[in-house]
FIMAR-84960 format. One line per 4 residues: number of its first residue (from 1); for each residue x negated, y negated, z negated of N, C-alpha, C, CB. Coordinates in nm, 4 decimals, padded with zeros to 6 digits. Atoms other than C-alpha are relative to their C-alpha. Glycine has a CB too. Example, Ala and Ser with C-alpha at 12.3 -4.5 7.8 and 13.67 -1.06 7.14 Angstrom:
residues 2
1) -00.0890 00.1190 00.0000 -01.2300 00.4500 -00.7800 -00.0900 -00.1200 00.0000 00.0992 -00.0027 -00.1246 | 00.0820 00.1190 00.0060 -01.3670 00.1060 -00.7140 00.0770 -00.1090 -00.0730 -00.0414 -00.0462 00.1415
This chain:
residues 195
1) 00.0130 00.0643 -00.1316 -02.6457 -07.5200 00.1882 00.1341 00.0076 00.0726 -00.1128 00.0678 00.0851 | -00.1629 00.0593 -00.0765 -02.3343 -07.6528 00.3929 -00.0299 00.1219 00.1143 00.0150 -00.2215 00.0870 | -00.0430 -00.0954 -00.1565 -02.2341 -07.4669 00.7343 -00.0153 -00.0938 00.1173 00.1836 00.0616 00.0104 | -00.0370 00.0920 -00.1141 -02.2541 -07.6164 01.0961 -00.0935 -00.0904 00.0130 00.1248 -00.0683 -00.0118
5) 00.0613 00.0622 -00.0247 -02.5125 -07.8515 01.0711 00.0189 -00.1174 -00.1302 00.0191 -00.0156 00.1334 | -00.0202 00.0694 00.1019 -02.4150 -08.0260 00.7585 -00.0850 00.0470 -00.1055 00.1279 -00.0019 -00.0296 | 00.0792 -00.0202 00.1106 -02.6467 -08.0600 00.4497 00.0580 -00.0152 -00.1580 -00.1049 -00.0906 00.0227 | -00.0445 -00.0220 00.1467 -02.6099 -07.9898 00.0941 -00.1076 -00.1042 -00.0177 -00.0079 00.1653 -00.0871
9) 00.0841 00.1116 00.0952 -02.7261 -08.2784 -00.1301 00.0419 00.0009 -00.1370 00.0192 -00.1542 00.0466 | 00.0386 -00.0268 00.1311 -02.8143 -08.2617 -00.4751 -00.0179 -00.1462 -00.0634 -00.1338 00.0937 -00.0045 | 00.0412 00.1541 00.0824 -02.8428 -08.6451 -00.6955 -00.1275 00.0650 -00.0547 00.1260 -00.0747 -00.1474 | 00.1180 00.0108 00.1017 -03.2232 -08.6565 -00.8028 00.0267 -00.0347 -00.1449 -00.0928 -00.1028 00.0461
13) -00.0169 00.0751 00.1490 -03.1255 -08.8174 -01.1278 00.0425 00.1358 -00.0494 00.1262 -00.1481 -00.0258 | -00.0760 -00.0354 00.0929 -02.9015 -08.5724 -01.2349 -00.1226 00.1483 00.0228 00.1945 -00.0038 00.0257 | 00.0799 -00.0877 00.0353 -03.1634 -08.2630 -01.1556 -00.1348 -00.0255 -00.0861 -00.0217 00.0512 00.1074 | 00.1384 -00.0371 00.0901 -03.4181 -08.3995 -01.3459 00.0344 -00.0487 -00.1335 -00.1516 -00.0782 00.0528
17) -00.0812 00.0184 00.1959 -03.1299 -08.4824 -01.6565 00.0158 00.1612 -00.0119 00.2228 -00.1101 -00.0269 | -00.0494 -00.1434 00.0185 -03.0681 -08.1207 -01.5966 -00.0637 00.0464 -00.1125 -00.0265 00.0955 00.1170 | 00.0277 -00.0924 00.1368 -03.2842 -07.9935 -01.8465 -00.0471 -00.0960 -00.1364 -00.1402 00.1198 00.0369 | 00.0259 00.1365 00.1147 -03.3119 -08.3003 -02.0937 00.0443 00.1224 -00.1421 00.1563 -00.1948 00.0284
21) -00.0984 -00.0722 00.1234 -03.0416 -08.1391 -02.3269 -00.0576 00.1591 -00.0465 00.1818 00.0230 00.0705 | 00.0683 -00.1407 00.0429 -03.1481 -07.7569 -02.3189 -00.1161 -00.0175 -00.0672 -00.0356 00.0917 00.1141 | 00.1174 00.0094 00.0833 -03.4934 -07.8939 -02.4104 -00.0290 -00.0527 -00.1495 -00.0685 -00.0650 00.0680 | -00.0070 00.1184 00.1147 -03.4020 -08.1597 -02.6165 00.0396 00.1323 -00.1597 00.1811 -00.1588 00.0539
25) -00.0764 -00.0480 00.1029 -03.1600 -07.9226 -02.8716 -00.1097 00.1947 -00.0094 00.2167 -00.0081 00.0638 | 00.0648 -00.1339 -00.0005 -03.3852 -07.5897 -02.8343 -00.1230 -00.0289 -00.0677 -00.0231 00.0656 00.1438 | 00.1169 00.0219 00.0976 -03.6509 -07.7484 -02.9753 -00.0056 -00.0895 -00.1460 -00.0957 -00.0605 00.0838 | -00.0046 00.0478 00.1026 -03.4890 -07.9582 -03.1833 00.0438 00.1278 -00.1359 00.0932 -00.1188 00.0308
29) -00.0090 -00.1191 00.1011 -03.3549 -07.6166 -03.3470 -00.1106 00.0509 -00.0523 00.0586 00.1081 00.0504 | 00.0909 -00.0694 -00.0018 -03.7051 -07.4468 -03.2725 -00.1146 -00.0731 -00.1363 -00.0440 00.0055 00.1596 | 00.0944 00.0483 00.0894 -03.8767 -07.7027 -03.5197 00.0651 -00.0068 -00.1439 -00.0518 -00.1369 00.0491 | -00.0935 00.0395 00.1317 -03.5627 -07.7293 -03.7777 -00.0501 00.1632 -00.0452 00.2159 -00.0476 00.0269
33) 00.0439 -00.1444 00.0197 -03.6508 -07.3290 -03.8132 -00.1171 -00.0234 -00.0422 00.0003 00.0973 00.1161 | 00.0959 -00.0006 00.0059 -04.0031 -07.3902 -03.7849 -00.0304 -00.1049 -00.1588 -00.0422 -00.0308 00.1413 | 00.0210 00.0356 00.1393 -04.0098 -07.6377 -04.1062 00.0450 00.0878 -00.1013 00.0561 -00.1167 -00.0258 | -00.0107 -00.1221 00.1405 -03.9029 -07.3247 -04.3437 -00.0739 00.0675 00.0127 00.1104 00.0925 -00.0299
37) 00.1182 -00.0922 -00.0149 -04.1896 -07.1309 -04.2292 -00.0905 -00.1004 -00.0864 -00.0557 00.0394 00.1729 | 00.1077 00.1016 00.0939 -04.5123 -07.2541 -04.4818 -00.0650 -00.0304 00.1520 -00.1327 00.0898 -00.1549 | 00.1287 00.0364 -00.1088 -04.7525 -07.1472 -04.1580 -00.0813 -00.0157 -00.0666 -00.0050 -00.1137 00.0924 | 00.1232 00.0262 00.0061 -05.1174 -07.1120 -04.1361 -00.0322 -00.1630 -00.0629 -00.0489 00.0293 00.1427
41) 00.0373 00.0854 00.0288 -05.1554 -07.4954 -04.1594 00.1012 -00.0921 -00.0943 -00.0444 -00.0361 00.1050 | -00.0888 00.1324 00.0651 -04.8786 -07.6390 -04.3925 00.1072 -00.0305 00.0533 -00.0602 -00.1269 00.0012 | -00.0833 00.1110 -00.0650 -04.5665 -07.8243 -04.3076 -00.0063 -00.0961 00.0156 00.0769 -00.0212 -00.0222 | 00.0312 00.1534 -00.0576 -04.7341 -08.1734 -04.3410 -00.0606 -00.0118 00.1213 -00.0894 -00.0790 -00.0850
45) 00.0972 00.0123 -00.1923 -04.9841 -08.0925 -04.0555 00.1284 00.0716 00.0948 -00.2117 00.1518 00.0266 | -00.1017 -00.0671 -00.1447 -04.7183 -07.9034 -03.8132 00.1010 -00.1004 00.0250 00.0975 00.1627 -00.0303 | -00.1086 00.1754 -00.0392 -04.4788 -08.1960 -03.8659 -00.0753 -00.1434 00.0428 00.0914 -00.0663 -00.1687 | 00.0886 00.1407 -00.0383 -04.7659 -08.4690 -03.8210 -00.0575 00.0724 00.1378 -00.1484 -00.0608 -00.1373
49) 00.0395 -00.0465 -00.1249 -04.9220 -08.2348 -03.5452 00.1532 -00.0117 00.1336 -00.0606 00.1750 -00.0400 | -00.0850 -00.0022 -00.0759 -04.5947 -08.1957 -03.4167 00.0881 -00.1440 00.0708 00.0652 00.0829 -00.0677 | -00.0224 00.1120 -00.0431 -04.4944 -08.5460 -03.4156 -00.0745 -00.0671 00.0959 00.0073 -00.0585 -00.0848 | 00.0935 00.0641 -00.1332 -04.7772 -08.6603 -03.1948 -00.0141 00.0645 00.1244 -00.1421 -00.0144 -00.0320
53) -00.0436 -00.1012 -00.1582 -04.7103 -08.3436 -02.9545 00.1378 -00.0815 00.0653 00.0639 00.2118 -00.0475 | -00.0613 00.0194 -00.0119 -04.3983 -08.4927 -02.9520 00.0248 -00.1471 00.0649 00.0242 00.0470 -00.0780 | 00.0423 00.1148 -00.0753 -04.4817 -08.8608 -02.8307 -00.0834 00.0099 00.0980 -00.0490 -00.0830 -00.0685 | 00.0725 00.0149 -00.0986 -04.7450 -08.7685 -02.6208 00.0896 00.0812 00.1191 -00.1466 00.0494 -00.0349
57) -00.0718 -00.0626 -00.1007 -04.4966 -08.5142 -02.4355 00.0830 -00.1072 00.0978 00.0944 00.1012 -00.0708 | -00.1316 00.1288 -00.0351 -04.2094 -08.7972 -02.3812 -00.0674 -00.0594 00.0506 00.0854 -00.0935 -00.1035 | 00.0274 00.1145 -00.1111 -04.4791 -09.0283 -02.2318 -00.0027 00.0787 00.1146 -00.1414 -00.0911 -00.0132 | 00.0777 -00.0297 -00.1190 -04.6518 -08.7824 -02.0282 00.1518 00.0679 00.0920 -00.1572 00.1270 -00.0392
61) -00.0670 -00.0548 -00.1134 -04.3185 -08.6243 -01.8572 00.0725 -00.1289 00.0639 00.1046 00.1237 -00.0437 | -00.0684 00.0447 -00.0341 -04.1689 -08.9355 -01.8272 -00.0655 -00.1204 00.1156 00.0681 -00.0193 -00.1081 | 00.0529 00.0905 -00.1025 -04.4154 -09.0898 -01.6384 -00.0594 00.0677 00.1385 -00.1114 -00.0807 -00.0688 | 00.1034 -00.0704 -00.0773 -04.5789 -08.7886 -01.4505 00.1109 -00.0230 00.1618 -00.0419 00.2000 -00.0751
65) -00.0410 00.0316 -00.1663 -04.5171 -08.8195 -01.0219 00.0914 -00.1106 00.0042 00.0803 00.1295 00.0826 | -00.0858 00.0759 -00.0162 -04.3426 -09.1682 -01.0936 -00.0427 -00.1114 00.1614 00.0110 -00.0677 -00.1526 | 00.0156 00.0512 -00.1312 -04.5674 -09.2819 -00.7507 00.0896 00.0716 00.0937 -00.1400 00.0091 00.0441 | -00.0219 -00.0694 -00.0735 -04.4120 -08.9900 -00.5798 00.1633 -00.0341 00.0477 -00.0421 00.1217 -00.0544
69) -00.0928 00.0640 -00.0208 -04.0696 -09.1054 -00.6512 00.0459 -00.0857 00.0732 00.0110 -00.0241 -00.0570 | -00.0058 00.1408 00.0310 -04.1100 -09.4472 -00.6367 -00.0313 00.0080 00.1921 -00.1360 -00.0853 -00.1470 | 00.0603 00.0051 -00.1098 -04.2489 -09.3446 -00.2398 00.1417 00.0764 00.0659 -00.1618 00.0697 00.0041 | -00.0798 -00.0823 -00.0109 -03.9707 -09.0984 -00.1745 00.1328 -00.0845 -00.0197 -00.0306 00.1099 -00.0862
73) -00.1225 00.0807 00.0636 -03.7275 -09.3587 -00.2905 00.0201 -00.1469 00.1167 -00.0508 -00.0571 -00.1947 | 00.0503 00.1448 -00.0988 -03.8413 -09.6630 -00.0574 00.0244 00.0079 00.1240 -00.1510 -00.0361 00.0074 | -00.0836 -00.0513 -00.1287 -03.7985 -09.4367 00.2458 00.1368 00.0380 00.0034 -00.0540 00.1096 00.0490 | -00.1423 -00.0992 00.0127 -03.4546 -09.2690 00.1909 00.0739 -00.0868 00.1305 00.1098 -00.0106 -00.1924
77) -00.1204 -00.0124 -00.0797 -03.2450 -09.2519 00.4744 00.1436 00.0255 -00.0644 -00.0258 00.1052 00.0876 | -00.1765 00.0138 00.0617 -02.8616 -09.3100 00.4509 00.0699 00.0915 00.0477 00.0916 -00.1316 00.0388 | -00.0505 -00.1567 -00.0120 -02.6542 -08.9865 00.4219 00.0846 -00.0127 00.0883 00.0645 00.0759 -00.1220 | -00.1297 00.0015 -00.1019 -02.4564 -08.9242 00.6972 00.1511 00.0567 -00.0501 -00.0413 00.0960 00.1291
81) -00.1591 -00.0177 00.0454 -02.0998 -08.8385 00.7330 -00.0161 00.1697 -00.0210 00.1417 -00.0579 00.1445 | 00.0096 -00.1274 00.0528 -02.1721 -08.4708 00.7448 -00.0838 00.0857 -00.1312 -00.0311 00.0444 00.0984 | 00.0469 -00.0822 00.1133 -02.3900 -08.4081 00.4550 00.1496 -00.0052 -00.1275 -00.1721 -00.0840 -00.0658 | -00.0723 -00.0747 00.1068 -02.1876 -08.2387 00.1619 -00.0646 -00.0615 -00.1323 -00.0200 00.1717 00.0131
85) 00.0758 00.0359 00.1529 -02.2653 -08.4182 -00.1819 00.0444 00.1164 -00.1059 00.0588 -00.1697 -00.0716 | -00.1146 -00.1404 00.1154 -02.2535 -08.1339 -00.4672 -00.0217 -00.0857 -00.0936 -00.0573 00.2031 -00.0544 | -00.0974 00.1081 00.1851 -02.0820 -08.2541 -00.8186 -00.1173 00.0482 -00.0758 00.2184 00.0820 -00.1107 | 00.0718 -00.0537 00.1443 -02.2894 -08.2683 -01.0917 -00.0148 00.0953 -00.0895 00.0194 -00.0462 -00.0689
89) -00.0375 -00.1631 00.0151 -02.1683 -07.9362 -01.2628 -00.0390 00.0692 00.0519 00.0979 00.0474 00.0155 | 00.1408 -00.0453 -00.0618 -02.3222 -07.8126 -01.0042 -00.0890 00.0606 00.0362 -00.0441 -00.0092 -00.0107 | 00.1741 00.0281 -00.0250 -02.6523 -07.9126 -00.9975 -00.0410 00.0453 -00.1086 -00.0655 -00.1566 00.0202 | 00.0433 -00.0500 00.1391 -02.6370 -07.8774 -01.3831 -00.0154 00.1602 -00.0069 00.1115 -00.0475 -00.1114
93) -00.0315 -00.2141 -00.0151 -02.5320 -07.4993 -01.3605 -00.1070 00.0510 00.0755 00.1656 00.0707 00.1106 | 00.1051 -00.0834 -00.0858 -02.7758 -07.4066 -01.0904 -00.1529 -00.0306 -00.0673 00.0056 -00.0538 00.1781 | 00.1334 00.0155 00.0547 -03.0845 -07.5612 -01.2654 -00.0018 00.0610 -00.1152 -00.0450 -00.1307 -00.0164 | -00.0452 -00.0545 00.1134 -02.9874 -07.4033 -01.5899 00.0028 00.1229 00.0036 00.1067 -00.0383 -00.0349
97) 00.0137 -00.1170 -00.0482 -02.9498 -07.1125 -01.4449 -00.0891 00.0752 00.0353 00.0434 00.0036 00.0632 | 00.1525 -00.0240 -00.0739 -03.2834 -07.0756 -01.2431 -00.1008 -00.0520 -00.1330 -00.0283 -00.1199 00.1741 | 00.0720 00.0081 00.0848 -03.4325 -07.1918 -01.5451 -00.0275 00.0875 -00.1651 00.0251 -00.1076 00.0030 | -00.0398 -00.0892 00.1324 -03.2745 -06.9658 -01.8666 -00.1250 00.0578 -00.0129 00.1281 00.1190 00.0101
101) 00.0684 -00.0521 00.0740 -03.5164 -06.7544 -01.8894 -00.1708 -00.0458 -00.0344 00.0234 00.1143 00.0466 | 00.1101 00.1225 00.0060 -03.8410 -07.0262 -01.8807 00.0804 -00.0417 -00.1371 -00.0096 -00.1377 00.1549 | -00.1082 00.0732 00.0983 -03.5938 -07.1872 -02.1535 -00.0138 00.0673 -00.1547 00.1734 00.0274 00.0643 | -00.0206 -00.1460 00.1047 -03.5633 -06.8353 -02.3204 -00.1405 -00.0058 -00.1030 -00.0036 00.1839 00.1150
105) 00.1614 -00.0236 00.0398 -03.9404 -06.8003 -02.3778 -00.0746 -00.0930 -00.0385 -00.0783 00.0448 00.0959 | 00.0659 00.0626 00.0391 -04.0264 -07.1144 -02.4165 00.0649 -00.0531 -00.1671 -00.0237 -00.0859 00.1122 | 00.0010 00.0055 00.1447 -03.7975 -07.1325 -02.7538 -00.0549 00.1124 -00.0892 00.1267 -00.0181 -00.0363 | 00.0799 -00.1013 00.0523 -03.9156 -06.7962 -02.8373 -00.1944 -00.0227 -00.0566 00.0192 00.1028 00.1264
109) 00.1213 00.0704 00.0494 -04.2684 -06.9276 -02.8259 -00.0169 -00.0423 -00.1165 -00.0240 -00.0947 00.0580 | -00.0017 00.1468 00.1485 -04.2085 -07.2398 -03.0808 00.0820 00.0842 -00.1287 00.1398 -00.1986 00.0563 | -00.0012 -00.0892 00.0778 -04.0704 -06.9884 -03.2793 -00.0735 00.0185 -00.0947 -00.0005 00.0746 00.0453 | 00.1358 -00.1055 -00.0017 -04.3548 -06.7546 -03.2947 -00.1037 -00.0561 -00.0582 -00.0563 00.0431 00.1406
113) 00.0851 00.1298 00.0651 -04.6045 -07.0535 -03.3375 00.0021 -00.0909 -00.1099 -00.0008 -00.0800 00.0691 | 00.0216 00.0315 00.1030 -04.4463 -07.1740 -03.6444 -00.0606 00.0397 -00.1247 00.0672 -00.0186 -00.0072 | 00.1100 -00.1313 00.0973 -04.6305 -06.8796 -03.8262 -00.0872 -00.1071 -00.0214 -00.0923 00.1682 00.0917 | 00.1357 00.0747 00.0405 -04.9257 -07.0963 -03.7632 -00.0142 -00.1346 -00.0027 -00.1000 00.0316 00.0786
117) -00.0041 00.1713 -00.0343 -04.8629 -07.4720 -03.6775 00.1594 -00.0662 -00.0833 00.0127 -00.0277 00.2220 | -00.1181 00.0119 -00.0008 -04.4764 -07.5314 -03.8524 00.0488 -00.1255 00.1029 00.0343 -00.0095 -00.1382 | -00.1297 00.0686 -00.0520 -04.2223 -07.7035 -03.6496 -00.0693 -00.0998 00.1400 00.0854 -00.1120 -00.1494 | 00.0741 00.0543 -00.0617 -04.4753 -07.8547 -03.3967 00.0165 00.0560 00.1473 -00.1178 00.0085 -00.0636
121) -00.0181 -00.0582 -00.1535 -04.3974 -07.6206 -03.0747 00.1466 -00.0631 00.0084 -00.0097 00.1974 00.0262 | -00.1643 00.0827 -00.0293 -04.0271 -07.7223 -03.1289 -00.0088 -00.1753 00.0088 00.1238 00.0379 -00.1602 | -00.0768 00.1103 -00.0732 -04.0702 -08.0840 -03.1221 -00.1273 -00.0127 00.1166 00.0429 -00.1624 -00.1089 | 00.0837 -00.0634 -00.1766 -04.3226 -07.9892 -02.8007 00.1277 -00.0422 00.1003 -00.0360 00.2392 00.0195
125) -00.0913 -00.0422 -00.1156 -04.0153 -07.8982 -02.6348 00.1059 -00.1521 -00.0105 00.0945 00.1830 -00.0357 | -00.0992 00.1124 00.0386 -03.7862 -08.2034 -02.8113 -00.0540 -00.1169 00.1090 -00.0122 -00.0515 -00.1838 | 00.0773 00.1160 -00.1684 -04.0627 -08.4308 -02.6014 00.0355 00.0276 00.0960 -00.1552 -00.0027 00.0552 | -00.0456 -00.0930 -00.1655 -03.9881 -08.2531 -02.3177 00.0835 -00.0974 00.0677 00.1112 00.1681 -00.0136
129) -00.1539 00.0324 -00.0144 -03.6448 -08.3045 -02.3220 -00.0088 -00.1374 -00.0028 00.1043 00.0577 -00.1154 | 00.0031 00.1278 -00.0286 -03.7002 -08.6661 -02.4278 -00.0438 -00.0931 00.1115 -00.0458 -00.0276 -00.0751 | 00.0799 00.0589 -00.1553 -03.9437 -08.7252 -02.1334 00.1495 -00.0220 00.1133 -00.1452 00.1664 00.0884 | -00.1333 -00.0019 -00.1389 -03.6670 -08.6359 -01.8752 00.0912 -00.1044 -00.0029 00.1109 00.1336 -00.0016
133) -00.1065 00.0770 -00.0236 -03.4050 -08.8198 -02.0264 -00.0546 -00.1792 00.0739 00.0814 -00.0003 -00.1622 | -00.0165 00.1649 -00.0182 -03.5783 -09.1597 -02.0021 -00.0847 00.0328 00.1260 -00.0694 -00.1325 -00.1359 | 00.0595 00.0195 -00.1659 -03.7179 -09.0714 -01.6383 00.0927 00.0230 00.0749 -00.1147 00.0920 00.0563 | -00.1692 00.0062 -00.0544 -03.3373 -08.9948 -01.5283 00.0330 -00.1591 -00.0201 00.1294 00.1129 -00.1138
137) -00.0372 00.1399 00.0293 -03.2564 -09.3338 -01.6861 -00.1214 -00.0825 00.0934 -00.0034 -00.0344 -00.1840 | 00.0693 00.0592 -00.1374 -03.6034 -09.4662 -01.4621 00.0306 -00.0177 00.1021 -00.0769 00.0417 00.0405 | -00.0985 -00.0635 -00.1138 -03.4514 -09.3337 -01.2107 00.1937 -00.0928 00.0407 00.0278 00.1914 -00.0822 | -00.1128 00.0458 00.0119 -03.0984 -09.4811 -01.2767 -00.0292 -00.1791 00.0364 00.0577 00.0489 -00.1519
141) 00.0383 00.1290 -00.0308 -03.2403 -09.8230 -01.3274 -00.0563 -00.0427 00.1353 -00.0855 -00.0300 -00.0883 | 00.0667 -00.0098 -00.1876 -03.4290 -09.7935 -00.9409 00.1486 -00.0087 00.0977 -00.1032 00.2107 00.0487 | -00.0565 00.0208 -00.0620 -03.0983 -09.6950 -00.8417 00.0971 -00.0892 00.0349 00.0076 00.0599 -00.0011 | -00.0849 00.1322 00.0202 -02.8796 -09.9800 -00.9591 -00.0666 -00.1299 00.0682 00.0164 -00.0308 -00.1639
145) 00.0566 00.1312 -00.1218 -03.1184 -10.2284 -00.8183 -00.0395 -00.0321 00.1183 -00.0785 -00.0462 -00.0143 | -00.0285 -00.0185 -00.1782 -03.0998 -10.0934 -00.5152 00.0986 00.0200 00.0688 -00.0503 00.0907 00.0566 | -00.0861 -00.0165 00.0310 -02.7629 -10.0700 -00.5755 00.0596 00.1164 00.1716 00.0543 -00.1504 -00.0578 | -00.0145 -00.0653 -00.0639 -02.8117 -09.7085 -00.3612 00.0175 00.1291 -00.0861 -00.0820 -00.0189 00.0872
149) 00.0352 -00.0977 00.0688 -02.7818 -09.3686 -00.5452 -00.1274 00.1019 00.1150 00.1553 00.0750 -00.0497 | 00.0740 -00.1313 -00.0705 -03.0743 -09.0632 -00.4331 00.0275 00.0780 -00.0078 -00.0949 00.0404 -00.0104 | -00.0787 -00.1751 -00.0362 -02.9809 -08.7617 -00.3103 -00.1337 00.0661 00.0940 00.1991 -00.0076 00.1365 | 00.1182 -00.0438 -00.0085 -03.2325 -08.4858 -00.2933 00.0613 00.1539 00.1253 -00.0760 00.0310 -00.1847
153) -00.0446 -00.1150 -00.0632 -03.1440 -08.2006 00.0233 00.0088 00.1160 -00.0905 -00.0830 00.0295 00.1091 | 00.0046 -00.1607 00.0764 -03.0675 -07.8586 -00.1923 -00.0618 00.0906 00.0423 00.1109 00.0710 -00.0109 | 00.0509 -00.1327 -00.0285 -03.2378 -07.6230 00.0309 -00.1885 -00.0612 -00.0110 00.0747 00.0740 00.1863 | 00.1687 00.0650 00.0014 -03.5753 -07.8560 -00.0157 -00.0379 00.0457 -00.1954 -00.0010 -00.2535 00.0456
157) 00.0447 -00.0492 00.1597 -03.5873 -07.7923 -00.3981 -00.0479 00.1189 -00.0336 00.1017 -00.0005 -00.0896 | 00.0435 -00.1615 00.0382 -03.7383 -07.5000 -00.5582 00.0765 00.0943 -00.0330 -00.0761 00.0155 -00.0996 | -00.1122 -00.1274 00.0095 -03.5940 -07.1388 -00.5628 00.0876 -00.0804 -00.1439 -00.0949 00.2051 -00.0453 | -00.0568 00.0234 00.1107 -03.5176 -07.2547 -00.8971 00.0926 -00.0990 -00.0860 -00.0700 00.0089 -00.0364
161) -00.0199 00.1115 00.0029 -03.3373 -07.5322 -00.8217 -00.0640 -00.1621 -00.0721 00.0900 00.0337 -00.0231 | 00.0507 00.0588 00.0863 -03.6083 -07.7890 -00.9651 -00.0862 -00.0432 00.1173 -00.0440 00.0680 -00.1291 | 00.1177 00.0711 -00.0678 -03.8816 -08.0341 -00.8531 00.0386 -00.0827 00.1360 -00.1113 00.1129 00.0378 | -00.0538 00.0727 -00.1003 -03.6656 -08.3156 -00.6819 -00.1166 -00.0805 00.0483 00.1203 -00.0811 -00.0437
165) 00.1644 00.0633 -00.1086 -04.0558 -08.4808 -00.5814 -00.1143 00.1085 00.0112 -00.1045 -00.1563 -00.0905 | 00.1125 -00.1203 -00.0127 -04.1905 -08.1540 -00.5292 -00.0565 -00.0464 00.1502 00.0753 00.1877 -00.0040 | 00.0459 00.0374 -00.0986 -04.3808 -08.1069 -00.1901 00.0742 00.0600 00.1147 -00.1256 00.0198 -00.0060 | -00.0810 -00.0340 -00.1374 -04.1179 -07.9479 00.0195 00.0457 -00.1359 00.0050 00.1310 00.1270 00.0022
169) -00.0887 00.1337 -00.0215 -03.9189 -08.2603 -00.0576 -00.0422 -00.0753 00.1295 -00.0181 -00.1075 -00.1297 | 00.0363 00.0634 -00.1173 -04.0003 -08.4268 00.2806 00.0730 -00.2340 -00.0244 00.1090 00.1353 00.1563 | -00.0414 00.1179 00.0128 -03.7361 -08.7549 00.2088 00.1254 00.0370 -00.0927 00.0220 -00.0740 00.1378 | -00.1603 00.0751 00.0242 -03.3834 -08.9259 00.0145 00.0404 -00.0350 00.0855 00.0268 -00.1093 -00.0750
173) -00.1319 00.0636 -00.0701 -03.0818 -08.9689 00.1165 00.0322 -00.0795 -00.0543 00.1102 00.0617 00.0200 | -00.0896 00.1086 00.0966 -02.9134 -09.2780 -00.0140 00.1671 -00.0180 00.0358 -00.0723 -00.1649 00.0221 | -00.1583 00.0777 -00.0545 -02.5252 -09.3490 -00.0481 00.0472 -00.1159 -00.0594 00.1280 00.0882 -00.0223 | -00.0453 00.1405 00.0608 -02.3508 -09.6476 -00.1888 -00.0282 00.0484 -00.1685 00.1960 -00.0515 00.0464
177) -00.0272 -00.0094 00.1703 -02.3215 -09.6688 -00.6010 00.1078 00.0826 -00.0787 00.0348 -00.1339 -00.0470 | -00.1505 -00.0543 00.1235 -01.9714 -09.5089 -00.6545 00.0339 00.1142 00.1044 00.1824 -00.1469 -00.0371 | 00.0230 -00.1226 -00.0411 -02.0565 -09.2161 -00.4427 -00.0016 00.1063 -00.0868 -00.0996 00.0001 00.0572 | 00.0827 -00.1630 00.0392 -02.0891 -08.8228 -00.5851 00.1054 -00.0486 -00.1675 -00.2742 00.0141 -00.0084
181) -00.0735 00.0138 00.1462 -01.9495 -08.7792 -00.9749 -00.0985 -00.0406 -00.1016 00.0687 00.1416 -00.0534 | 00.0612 00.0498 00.1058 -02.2089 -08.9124 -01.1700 -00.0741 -00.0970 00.0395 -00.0659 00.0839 -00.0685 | 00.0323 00.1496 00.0169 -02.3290 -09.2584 -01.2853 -00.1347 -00.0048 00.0663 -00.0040 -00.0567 -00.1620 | 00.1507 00.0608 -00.0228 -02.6786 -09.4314 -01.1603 -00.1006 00.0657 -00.1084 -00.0015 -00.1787 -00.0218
185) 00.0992 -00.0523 00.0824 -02.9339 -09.2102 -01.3758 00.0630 00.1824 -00.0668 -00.0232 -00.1379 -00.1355 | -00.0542 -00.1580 -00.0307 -02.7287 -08.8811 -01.3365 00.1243 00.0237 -00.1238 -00.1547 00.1383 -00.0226 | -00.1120 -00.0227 00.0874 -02.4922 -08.9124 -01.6404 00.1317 00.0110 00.0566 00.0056 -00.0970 -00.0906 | -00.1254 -00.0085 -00.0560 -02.1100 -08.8114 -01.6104 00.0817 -00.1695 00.0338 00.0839 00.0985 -00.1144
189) -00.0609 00.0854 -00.0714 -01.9520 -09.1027 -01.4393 00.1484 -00.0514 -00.0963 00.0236 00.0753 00.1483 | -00.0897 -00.0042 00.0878 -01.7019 -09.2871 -01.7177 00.1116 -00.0204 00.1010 -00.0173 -00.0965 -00.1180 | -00.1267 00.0581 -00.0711 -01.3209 -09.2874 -01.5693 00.0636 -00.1258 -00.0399 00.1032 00.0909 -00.0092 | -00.0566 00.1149 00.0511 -01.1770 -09.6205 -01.5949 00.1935 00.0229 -00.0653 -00.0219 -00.1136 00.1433
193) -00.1209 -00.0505 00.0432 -00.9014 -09.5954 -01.8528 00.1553 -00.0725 00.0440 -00.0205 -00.0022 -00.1452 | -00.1897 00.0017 -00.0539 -00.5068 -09.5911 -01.7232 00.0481 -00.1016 -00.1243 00.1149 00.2065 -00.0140 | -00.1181 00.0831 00.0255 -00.3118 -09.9093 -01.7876 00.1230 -00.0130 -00.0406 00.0184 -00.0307 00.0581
């Protein structure tokens, strides 16, 4: 949080890319492990079980509170001159952070569970991760055609830095498109290359 009356702002997009990658590659390990285990049920069922954990995850995160957004997004007020935009780095670092050990336990889990299911908790988590990315990119696409970026207050998010449509969230901020360091859907922002 800023000083003086100025607000810290956070890009929605990029906190809810925040944990794409950790999920994405933790489970993509957690199931590459998990196929050398036999397991209770086989490796054809934990990879066919796991494949359909794995589609049904990616729909269901990538669609879950997309009214809440989509409401939260329609109102946004335009950031004033005193709010503080924080860089992407960050946002990444602090959610990553508040999250490690959720992260920790939840590859430990898919682990553990390949005893009995192989490789099926890891791509659990691979959905996960997939969900996010293409609801950051939802997200990205909303903001390009509104050609506004969202910005989520920092002290409204959870201790854990997470849950940019949680229920503290009250409203967005919007600034122009080539605001803050990262692109429309929270990715790093490409530099245009020197002439």
């Amino acid at each position: 949080m800023a000083r003086g009356g100025q607000v810290g702002l956070a890009r929605v997009a990029v906190v809810v890319r925040a944990g794409a990658a950790p999920l994405w590659w933790l489970g993509v390990f957690a199931a590459g492990i998990g196929v050398l285990v036999p397991g209770l049920t086989g490796r054809r069922i934990g990879v066919l079980a796991g494949a359909a954990l794995f589609i049904v995850a990616t729909a269901v995160v990538a669609s879950v509170r997309r009214r809440r957004y989509t409401a939260l997004a329609a109102s946004a007020a335009r950031a004033g001159k005193h709010d503080v935009l924080q860089d992407r780095a960050v946002t990444v670092r602090n959610w990553r952070r508040g999250h490690r050990w959720w992260l920790l336990l939840a590859f430990l889990a898919a682990l553990g569970s390949a005893f009995a299911v192989p490789a099926a908790a890891g791509l659990l988590m691979a959905g996960c991760g997939a969900g996010l990315w293409l609801k950051s990119s939802w997200i990205g696409r909303r903001e390009q055609s509104g050609d506004a970026l969202l910005w989520v207050r920092v002290d409204w998010l959870a201790g854990n830095t997470g849950r940019p449509a949680g229920k503290a969230v009250r409203a967005y901020r919007s600034t122009g498109i080539a605001a803050g360091d990262a692109a429309p859907g929270g990715a790093r922002r490409k530099t245009a290359a020197l002439v």
